[in-house]
N, C-alpha and C positions, 0 to 999 in steps of 0.2 A: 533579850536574845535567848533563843532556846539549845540545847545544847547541838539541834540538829544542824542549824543557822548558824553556831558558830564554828561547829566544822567544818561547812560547806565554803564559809567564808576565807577559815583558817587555809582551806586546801586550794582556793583560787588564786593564792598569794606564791610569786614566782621560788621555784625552788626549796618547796615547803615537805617536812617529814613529818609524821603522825607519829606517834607513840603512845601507850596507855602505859603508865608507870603511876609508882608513889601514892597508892590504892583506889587504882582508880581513874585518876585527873587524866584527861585527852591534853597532851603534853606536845604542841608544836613547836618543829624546830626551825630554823633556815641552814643550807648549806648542801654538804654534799650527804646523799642518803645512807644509812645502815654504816655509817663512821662515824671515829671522834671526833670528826672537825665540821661540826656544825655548832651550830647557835640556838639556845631555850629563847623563843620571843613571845610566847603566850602560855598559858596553863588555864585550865578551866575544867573545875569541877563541882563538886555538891560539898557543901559549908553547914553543917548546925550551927545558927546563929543566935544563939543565946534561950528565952523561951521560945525562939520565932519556927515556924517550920523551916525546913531545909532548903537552902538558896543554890541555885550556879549560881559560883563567882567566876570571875574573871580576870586572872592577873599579867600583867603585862609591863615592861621594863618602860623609862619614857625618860624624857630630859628634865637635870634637874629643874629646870624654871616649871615644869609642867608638874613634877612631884609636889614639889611647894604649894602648887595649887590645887592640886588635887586631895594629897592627903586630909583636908579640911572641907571636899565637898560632901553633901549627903548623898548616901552609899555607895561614897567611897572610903578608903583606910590603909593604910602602908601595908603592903605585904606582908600575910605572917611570914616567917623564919627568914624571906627574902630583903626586906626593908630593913629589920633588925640586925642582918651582916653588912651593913651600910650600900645598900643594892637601890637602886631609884624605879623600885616596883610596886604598881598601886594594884589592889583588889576591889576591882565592881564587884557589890556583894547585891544593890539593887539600881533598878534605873531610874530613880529621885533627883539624881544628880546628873549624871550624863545619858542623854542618850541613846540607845544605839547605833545609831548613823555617828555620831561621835565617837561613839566605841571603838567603832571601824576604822575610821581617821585614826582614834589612839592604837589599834593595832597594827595599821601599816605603816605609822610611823616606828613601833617597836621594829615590826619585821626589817624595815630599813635602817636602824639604831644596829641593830644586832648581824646584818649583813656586811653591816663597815668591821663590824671586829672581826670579820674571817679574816684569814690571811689571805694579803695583796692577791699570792698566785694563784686562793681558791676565786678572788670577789673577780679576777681575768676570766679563770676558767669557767665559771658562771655566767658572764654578763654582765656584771656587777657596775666593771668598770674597764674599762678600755685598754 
């Protein structure tokens, strides 16, 4: 997935904010825009990956049954800084292992993982929920 593809993606998904932060990374949110009370459901940026040239990764929150299996697929790996504060965020660093039609699946489920944690009276005012 290219970075162009995954913003276009990222920006189809209901109620979604862009940001460029944290040097860099295209930082998607879900929620209400240009306030505190949204939700990080993706990041995606450029990785020096060891000798290897420079990767998009791709990181995204998921359920723990789905971290469990993820963090042990090929080119995937726990989030830096994010898996390590016990956060259930995996890093596509290449697509060996999942997909990108998967990808997408694993993104709209974050976007919808991270939609439940707004508050009740944001997830009404959105659509969220009833």
């Amino acid at each position: 997935m290219t970075p162009d593809d995954f913003n276009r993606f990222c920006a189809s998904l209901q109620h979604t904010h862009h940001v460029v932060q944290w040097g860099g990374a295209d930082v998607w949110k879900v929620g209400a825009t240009e306030t505190k009370r949204n939700k990080v459901f993706v990041i995606g940026g450029w990785r020096q990956l060891g000798d290897a040239e420079d990767a998009f990764c791709i990181s995204f929150h998921c359920s723990e049954i789905a971290f469990e299996f993820l963090k042990d697929t090929p080119g995937c790996r726990p989030a830096p800084y994010l898996a390590s504060r016990g956060m259930t965020w995996i890093q596509r660093f290449n697509d060996s292992g999942i997909s990108d039609n998967d990808l997408r699946d694993y993104i709209e489920n974050s976007h919808r993982l991270m939609a439940a944690k707004l508050t009740k009276k944001l997830q009404r005012e959105l659509g969220f929920i009833a």
